[in-house]
C-alpha positions as CSV (number, residue, x, y, z in Angstrom):
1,X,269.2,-120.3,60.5
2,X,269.0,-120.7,56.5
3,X,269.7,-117.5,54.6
4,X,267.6,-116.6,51.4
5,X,268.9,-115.5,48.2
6,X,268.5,-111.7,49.2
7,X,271.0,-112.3,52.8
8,X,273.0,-114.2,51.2
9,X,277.1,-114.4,52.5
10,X,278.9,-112.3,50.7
11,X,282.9,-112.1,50.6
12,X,284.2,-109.3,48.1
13,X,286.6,-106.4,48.1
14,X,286.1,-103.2,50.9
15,X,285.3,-100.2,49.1
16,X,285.9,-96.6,50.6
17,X,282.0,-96.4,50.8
18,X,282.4,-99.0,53.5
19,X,284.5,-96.8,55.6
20,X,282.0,-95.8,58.4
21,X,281.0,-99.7,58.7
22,X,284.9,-100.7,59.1
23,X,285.4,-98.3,61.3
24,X,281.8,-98.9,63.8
25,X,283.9,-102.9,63.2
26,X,287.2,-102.0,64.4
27,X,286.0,-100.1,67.5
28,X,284.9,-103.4,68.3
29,X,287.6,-105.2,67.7
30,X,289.2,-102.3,70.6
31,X,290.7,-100.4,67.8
32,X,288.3,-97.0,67.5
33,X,288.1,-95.3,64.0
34,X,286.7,-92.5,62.8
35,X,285.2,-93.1,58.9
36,X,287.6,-90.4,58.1
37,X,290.8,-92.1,59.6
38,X,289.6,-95.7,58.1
39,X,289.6,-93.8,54.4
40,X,292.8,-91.9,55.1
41,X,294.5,-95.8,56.3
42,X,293.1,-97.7,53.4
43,X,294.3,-95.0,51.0
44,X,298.1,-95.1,52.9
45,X,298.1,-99.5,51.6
46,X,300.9,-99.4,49.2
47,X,301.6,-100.8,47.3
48,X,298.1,-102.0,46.8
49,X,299.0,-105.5,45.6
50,X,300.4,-106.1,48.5
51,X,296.9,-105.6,50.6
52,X,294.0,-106.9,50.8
53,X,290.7,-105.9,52.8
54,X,287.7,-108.3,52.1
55,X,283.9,-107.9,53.5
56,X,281.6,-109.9,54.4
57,X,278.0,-109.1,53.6
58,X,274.4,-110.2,54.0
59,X,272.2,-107.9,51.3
60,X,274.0,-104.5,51.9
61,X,274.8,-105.0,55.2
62,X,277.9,-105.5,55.8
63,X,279.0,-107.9,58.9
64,X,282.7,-108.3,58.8
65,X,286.3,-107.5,57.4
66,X,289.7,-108.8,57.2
67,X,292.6,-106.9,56.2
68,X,295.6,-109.4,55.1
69,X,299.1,-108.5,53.7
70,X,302.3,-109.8,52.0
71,X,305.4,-108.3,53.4
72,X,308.4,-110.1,51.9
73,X,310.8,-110.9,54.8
74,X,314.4,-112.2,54.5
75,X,314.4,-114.7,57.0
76,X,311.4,-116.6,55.6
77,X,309.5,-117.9,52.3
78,X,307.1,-115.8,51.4
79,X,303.9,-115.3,53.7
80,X,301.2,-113.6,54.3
81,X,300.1,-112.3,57.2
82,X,296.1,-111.8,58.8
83,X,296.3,-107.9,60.0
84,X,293.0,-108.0,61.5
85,X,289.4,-109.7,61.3
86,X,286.6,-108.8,63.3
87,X,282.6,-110.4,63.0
88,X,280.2,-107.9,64.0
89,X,279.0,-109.2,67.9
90,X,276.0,-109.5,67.0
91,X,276.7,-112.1,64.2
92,X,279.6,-114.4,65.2
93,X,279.7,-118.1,64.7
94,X,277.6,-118.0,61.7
95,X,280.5,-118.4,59.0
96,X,281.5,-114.9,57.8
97,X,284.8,-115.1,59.7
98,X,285.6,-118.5,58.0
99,X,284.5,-117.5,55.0
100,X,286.8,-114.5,55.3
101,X,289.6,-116.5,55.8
102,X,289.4,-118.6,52.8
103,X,289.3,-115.6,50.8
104,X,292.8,-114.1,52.3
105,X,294.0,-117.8,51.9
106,X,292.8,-117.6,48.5
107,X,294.3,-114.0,48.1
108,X,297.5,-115.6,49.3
109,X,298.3,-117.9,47.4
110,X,297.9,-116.4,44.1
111,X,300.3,-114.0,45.6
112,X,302.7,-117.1,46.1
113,X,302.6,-117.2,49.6
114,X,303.8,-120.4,51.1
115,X,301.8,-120.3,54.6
116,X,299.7,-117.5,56.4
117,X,300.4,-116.7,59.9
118,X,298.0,-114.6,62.3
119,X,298.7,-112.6,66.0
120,X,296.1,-112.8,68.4
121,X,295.9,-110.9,71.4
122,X,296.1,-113.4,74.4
123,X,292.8,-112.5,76.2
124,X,291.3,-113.4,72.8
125,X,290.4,-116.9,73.8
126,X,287.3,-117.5,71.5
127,X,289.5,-116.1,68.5
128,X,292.4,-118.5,69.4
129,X,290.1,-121.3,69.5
130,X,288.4,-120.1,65.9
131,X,292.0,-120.2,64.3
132,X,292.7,-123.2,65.4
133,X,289.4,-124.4,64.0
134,X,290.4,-123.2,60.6
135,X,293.5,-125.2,60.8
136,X,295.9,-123.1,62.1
137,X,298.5,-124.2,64.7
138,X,299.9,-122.2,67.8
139,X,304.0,-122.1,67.1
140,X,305.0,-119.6,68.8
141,X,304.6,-117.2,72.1
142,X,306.2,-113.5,71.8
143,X,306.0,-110.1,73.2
144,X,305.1,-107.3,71.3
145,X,307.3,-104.2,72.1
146,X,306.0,-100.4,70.9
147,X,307.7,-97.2,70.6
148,X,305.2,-93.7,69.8
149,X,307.4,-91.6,67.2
């Protein structure tokens, strides 16, 4: 399907405005937000040049976001790291989440990041396959271990 001028893809910067939209997102991606708690995390990323959150938009919808960060670690070059990206159902396997991507790619790098790394939750099939897709390579298998404070 061919997009005109005014639907358009469209990768730029979240803005607090987009709050209730990330949040309606993430309780897709199993993670439910209220607007209020989306504002409250995306005020909480600091330093900010350390975060990222891009959108993807068609007019003023948007359709997508990724959230990527740089966290310096001592037993590795520099890297950045995909946080989370979720498509709206509705609109997946149209681009947006590639397109998102290349703009945390993009991101990373002028941060001097020397590789990006993403965590996908095994029953995430589809998204394993899209990653690998986009060039990345499965290198590793782990457990993730949490503790509630």
């Amino acid at each position: 399907m061919k997009r005109d001028e005014s639907t358009k893809l469209k990768i730029r910067c979240a803005r607090l405005q987009d709050a209730e939209r990330l949040a309606e997102l993430s309780g897709q991606l199993g993670y439910p937000a209220s607007r209020a708690e989306i504002v409250q995390r995306m005020k909480r990323m600091h330093p900010a040049g350390q975060h990222a959150i891009f959108v993807a938009e068609t007019g003023k919808n948007v359709m997508g976001w990724l959230h990527v960060s740089v966290t310096p670690l001592l037993e590795v070059d520099l890297r950045a790291e995909v946080n989370g990206l979720v498509v709206d159902e509705h609109q997946r396997s149209l681009g947006a989440g590639a397109q998102l991507l290349r703009a945390a790619e993009q991101w990373a790098a002028k941060k001097g990041c020397k590789s990006m790394s993403v965590r996908s939750n095994v029953v995430r099939e589809r998204s394993h396959g899209f990653y690998l897709q986009q060039g990345y390579e499965h290198y590793k298998t782990q457990k993730a271990f949490r503790k509630t404070l």
